[in-house]
GUTI-565653 format. One record per residue (C-alpha): residue number from 1; residue in three letters; x, y, z. Coordinates in steps of 0.1 Angstrom, whole numbers, plus 5000, padded with zeros to 4 digits. Layout:
BEGIN
R  num  residuo  east  north    up
R  NUM      ala     X      Y     Z
...
//
This chain:
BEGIN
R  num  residuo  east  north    up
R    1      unk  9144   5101  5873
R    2      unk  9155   5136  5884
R    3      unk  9158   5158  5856
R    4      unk  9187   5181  5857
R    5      unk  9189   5216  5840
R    6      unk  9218   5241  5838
R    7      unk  9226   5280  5831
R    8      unk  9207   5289  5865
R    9      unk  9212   5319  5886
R   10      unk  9206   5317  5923
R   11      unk  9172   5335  5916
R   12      unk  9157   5305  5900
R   13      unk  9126   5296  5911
R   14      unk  9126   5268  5932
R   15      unk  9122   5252  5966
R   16      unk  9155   5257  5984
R   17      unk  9185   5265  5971
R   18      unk  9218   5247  5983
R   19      unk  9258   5262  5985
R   20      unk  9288   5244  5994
R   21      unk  9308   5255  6029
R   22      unk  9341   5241  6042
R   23      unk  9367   5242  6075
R   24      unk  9389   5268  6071
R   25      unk  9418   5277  6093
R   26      unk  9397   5304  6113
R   27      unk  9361   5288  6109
R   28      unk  9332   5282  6080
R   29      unk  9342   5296  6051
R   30      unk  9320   5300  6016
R   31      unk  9332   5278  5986
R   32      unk  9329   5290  5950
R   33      unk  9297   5289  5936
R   34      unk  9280   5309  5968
R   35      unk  9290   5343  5959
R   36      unk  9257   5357  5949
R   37      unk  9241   5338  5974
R   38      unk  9265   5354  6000
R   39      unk  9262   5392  5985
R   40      unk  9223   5386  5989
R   41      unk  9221   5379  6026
R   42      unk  9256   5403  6031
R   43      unk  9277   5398  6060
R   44      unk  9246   5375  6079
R   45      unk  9251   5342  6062
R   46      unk  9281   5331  6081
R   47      unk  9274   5339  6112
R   48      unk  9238   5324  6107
R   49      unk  9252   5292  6098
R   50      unk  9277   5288  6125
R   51      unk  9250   5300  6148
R   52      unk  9229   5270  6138
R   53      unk  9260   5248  6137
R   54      unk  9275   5244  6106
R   55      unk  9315   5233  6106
R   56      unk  9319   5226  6072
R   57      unk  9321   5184  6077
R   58      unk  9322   5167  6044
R   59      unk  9283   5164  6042
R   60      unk  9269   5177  6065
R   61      unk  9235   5194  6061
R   62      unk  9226   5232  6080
R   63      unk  9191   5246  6063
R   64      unk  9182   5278  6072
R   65      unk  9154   5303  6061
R   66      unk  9163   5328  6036
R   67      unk  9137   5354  6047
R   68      unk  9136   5370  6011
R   69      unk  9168   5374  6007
R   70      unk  9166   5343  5979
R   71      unk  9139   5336  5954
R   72      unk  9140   5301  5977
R   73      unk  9126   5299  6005
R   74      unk  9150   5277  6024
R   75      unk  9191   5278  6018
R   76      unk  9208   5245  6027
R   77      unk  9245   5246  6029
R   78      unk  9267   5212  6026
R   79      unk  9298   5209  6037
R   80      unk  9329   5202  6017
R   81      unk  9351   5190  6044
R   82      unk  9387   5211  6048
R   83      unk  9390   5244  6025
R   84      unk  9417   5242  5996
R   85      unk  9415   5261  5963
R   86      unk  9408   5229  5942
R   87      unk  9379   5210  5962
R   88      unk  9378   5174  5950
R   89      unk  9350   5160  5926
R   90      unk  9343   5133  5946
R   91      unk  9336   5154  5978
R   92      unk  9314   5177  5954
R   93      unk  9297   5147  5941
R   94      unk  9290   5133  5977
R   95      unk  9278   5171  5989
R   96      unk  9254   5170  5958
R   97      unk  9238   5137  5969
R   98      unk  9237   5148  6005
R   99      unk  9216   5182  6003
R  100      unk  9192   5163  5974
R  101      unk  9185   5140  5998
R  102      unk  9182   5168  6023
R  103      unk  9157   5181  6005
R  104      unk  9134   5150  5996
R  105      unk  9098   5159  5993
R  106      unk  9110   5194  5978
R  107      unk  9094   5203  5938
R  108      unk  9126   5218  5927
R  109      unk  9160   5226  5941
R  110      unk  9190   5246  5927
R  111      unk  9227   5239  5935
R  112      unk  9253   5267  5939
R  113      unk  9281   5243  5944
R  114      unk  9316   5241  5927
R  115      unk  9310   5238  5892
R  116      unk  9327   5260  5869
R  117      unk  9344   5237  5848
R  118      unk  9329   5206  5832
R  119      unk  9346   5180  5857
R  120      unk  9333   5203  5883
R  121      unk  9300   5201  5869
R  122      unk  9300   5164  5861
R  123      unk  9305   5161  5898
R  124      unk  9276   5178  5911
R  125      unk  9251   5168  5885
R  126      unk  9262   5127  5893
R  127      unk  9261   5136  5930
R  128      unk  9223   5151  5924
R  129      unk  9213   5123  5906
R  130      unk  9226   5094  5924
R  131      unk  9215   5109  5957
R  132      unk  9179   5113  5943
R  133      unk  9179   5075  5938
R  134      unk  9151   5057  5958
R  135      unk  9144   5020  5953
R  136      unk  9102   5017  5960
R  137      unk  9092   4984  5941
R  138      unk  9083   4968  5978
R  139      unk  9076   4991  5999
R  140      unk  9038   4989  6015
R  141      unk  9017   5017  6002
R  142      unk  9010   5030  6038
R  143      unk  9045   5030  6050
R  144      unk  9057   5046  6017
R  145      unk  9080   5075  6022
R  146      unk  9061   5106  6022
R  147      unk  9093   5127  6012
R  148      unk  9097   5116  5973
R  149      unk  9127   5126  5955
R  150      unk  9131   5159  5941
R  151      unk  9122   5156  5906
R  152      unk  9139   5188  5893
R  153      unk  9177   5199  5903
R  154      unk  9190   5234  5886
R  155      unk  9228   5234  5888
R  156      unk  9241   5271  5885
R  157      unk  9273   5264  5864
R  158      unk  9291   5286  5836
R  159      unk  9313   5252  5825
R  160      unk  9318   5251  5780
R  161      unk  9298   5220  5767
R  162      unk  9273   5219  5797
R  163      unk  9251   5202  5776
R  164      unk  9269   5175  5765
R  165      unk  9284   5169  5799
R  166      unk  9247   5169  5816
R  167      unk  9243   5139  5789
R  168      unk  9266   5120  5802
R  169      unk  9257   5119  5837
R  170      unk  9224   5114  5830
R  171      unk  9234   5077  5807
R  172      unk  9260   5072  5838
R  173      unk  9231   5078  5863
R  174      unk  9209   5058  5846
R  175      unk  9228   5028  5838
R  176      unk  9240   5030  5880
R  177      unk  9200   5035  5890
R  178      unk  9191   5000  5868
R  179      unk  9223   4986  5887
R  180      unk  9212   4995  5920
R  181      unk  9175   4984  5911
R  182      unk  9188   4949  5903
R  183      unk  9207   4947  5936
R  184      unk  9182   4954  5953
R  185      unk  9154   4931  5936
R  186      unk  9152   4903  5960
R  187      unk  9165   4869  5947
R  188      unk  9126   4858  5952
R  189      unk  9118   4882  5927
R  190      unk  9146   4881  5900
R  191      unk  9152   4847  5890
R  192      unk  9178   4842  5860
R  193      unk  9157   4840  5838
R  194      unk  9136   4874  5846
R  195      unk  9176   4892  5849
R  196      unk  9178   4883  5813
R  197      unk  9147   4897  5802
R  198      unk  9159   4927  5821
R  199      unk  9194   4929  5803
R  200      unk  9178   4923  5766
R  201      unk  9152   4951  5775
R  202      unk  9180   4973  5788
R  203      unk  9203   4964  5756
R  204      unk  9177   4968  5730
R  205      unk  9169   5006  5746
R  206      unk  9207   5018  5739
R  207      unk  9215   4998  5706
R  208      unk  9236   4966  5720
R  209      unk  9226   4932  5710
R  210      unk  9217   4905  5731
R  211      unk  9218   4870  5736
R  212      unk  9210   4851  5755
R  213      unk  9218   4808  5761
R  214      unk  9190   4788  5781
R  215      unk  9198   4759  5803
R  216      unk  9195   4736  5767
R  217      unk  9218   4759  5748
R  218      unk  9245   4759  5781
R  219      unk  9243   4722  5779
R  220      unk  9254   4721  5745
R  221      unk  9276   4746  5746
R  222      unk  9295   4731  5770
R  223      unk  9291   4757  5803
R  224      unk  9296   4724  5827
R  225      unk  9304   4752  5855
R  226      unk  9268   4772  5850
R  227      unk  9250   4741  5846
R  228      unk  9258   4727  5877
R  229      unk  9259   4753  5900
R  230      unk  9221   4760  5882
R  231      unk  9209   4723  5890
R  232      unk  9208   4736  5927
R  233      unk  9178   4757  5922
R  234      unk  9148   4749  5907
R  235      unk  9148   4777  5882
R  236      unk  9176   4774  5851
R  237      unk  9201   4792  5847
R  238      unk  9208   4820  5821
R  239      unk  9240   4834  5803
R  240      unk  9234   4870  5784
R  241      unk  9262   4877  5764
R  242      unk  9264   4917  5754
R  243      unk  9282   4928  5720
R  244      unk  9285   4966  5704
R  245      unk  9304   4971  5674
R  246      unk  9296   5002  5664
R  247      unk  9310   5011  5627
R  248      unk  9346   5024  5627
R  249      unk  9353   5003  5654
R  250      unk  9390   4990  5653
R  251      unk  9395   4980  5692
R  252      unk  9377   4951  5708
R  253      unk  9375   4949  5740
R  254      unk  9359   4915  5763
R  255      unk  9342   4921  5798
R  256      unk  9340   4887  5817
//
């Protein structure tokens, strides 16, 4: 998975380096979080970007080259969609996943987007994660895409508790990435019985327990409505039931 740093200043070392632009009432306009970037290219970068046309769309990608005016060597801006003081989180988040994917095939790549506060931040780290996603398990080893993920995203924030908010979207990230890999395991390849396997593994890596009832323990427990939608396939059907109790618990709450 991506791994996803913080406390970065748009002279980090790395491939490209993204900012955030929007529609404002006369044109592009910068977001926060591209001020140094703007003050190192100076009155150029606007211009530049319209010139290769950039509008500000939500996601839209412009790259351009910074000619030494960056550490990076390429500047991709991502568009936020309409200007306003307080720029959504999910529009961030989407942005995020746009220029990483943008950038496939790229070592390293640091984000100057919206994220001075920890929402903000949560935002752009998700969006950078999530869009780094690539599901490969079948893909033919000649026809493989030659642009991999980026591996390592820098996000330029000052938010309190970066850390612990990085965390987090790295556990939310994860735990979406093993969704997504699931859903996209063909049925032919993920039979219940092999799901199981992969919920216990998944359940024993972050402390939850497992069960889980076999075609013989459904029968006896009664689970008429699993057991006969199961008879139509010639592998049995599973049932995992989850459970964390962790101490000091005093709520309990059922997911069906």
């Amino acid at each position: 998975m991506t791994t996803l740093v913080t406390s970065a200043t748009p002279d980090t070392k790395a491939d490209a380096l993204v900012i955030g632009v929007a529609k404002g009432p006369k044109g592009l306009v910068l977001v926060p979080g591209s001020e140094a970037v703007a003050a190192a290219f100076g009155r150029k970068l606007l211009p530049t970007l319209v010139a290769l046309g950039a509008t500000g769309k939500a996601e839209e990608v412009t790259r351009t080259a910074t000619l030494g005016a960056l550490t990076a060597p390429v500047l991709v801006a991502v568009g936020l969609g309409d200007a306003s003081r307080a720029y959504p989180h999910e529009a961030v988040r989407r942005a995020a996943g746009a220029a990483v994917r943008a950038v496939a095939g790229s070592a390293s790549v640091v984000l100057a987007l919206p994220a001075a506060d920890a929402e903000g931040l949560r935002a752009v780290a998700e969006g950078a994660l999530l869009g780094a996603y690539s599901f490969t398990r079948f893909r033919v080893t000649s026809l493989a895409d030659k642009r991999p993920p980026v591996p390592k995203v820098v996000v330029v924030t000052e938010a309190a508790g970066a850390k612990a908010v990085l965390k987090r979207a790295q556990a939310v990230c994860r735990a979406v990435s093993f969704a997504r890999d699931l859903v996209n395991t063909p049925p032919s390849h993920l039979h219940p019985a092999e799901l199981a396997d992969a919920a216990v593994a998944e359940a024993e890596r972050v402390g939850v327990t497992a069960e889980v009832l076999d075609e013989k323990a459904l029968k006896k427990g009664g689970y008429g409505g699993i057991i006969g939608v199961g008879q139509g396939s010639s592998h049995p059907p599973r049932l995992v039931h989850l459970s964390y109790a962790p101490k000091g618990a005093k709520t309990t709450v059922a997911l069906v």
